[in-house]
C-alpha positions in Angstrom: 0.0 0.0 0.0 1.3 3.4 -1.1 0.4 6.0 1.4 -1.4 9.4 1.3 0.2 12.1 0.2 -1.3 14.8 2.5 -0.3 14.1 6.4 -2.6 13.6 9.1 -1.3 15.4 12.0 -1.1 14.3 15.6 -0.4 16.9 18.2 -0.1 17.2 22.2 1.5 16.7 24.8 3.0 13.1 25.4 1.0 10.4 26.3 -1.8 13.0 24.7 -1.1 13.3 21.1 -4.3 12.3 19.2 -5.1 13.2 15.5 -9.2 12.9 13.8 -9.0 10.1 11.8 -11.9 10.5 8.3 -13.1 7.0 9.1 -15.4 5.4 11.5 -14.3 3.3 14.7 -16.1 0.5 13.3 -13.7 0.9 10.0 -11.0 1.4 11.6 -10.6 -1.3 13.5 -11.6 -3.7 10.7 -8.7 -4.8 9.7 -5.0 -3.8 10.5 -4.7 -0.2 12.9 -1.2 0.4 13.1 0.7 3.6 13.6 4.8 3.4 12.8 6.6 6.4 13.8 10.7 7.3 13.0 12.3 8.5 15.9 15.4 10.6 16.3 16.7 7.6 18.0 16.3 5.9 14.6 14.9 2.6 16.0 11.1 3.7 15.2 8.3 2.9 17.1 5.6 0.9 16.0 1.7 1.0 17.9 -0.9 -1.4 16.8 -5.0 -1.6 18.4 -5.8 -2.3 21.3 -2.6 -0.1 22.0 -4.1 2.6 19.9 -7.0 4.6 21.5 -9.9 5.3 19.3 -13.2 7.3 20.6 -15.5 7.5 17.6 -16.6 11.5 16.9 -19.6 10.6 14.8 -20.1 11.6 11.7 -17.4 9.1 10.3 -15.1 10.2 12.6 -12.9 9.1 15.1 -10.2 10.3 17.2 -6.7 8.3 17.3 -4.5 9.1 20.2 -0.8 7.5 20.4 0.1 6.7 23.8 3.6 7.9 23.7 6.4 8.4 26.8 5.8 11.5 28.9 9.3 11.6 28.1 9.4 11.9 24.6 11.5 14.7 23.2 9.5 17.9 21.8 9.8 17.9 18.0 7.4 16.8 14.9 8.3 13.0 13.6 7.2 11.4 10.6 5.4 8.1 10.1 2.7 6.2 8.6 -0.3 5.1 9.8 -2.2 1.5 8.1 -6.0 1.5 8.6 -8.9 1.0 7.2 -7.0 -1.2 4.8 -4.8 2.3 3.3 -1.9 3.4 4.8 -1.6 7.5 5.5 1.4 9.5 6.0 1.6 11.1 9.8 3.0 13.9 11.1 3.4 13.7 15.2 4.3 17.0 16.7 5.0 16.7 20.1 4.1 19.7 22.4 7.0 20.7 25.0 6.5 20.1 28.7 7.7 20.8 32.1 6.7 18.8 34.3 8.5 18.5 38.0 7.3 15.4 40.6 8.4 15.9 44.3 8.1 13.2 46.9 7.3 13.6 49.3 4.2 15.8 47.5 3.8 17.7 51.1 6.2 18.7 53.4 5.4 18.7 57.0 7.9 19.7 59.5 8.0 21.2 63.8 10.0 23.9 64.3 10.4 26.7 66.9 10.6 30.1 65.6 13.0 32.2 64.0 14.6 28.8 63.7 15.1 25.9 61.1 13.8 22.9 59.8 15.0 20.5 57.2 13.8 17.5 54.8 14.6 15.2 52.5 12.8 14.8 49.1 12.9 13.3 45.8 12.6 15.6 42.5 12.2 14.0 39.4 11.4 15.4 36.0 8.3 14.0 34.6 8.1 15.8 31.5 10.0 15.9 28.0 12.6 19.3 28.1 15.3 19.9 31.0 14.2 22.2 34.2 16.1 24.3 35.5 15.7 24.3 39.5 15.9 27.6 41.3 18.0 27.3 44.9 16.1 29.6 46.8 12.1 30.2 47.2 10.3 33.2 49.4 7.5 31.5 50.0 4.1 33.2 52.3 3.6 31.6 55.8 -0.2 32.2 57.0 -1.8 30.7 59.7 -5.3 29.1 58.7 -6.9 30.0 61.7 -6.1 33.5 61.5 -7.3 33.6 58.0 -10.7 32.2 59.5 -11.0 34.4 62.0 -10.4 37.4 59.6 -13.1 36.2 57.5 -15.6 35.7 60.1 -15.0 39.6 61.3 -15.6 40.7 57.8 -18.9 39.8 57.5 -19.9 41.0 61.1 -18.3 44.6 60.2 -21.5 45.8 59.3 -22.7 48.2 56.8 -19.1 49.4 55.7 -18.1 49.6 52.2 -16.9 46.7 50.3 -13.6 48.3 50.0 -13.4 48.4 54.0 -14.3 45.3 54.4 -11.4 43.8 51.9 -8.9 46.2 54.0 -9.9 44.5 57.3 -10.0 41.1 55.9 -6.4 41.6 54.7 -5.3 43.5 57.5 -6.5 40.0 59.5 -5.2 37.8 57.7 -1.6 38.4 57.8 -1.3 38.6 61.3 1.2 36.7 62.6 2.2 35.6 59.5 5.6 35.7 57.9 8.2 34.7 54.6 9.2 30.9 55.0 12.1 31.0 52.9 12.5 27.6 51.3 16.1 26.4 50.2 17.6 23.3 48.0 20.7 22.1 49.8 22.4 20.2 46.9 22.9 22.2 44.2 20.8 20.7 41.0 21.0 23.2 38.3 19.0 21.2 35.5 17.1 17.8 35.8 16.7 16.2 32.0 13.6 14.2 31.2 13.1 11.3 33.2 16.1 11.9 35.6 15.9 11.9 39.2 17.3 13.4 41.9 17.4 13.7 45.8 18.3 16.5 47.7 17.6 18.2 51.2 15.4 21.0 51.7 16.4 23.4 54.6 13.7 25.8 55.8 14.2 29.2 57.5 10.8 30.3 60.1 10.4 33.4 60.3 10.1 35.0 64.0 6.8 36.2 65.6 4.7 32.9 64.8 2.3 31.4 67.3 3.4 28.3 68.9 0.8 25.5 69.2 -0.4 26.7 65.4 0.1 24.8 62.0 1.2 27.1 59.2 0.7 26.6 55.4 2.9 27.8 52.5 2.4 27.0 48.7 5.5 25.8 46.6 5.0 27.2 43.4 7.7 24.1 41.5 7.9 24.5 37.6 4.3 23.8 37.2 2.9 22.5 40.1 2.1 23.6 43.4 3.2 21.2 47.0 2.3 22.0 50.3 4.7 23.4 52.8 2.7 22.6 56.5 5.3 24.1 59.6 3.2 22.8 63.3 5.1 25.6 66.0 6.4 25.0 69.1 7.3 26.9 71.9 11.3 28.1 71.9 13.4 25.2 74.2 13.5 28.1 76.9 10.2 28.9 77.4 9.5 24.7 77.4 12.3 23.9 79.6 10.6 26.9 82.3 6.8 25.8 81.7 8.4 22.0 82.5 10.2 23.5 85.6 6.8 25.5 86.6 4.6 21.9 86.3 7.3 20.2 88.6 7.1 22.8 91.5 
């Protein structure tokens, strides 16, 4: 079989690159579905049904999707595709994207404060370009509770304006509050796709929290956002005299 001339083209981002397909799903699955694609590698990969998704559009339709590796590099690769008993030349363009895993996905840790706190996690890069990982993060420390308690005076202010009411709740809010400033020990400049790295996170609590409160941050990594939860205790001193006082 000589195939089309004219490509069909598959786009997205890995394992989401799907193409419409002018047949039915019926059809297409008749006989041989088979998608072969030349890689830069230049071992090609070859996908046959059930491998191949199909999701019949209607109309004589149906969408194809290729499940390719999250970590397959950016870039438009040829290939044919054999269905419906033709064969039709393919075009797969492969969306970049960044895409950074870190285990544990929340970070919980005690500390006292103005002190500091560390952790050990796991990054790995889960999408198909290199990241580059920043050191240093400034990330905001509130205190749930607070933020509760701000929201409950705002609606009991009254008959203010909305504008006083958004100053108050704000004003509320970040009491007590503070920068947690997040840093990556080990020094990983650039994670490529698929590679995986471990390093220890240090974290620097900022004076004037609450003891016996749990503070939240949000880690904004590459793409995706990861809890930072820091539970406050009481400086050693003030302990070490409250344990004194409960003994007298």
């Amino acid at each position: 079989m000589e195939p089309t001339e004219e490509p069909i083209r598959f786009r997205g981002v890995a394992p989401r690159v799907d193409a419409v397909i002018p047949l039915d799903q019926t059809s297409l699955v008749a006989s041989r579905l088979a998608v072969q694609i030349e890689m830069n590698t230049g071992a090609p990969v070859v996908m046959e049904w059930p491998q191949l998704q199909t999701n019949a559009l209607g109309e004589g339709l149906t969408r194809l999707r290729l499940p390719l590796s999250e970590s397959t590099p950016a870039g438009s690769y040829p290939g044919t595709l054999e269905a419906g008993g033709a064969a039709y030349v393919i075009e797969v363009q492969v969306h970049a994207y960044a895409r950074l895993a870190i285990s544990p996905s929340q970070l919980s840790v005690v500390a006292e404060p103005g002190g500091q706190a560390s952790v050990q996690v796991t990054f790995v890069n889960r999408g198909n370009i290199a990241i580059a990982l920043p050191r240093d993060y400034d990330l905001a420390l509130v205190d749930p509770m607070q933020v509760q308690i701000a929201l409950t005076g705002t609606v009991g202010v009254g008959r203010q304006s909305q504008q006083d009411r958004l100053k108050y709740f704000f004003n509320e809010a970040v009491k007590n509050s503070g920068v947690l400033k997040l840093e990556v020990v080990d020094d990983i400049a650039e994670l490529a796709p698929g590679e995986e790295r471990m390093s220890s996170i240090r974290l620097h609590i900022p004076r004037g929290l609450r003891p016996s409160h749990v503070y939240h941050a949000l880690w904004f990594a590459v793409n995706d956002i990861h809890v930072v939860s820091v539970s406050i205790q009481a400086p050693s001193g003030r302990r070490q005299r409250r344990s004194h006082e409960s003994r007298i």
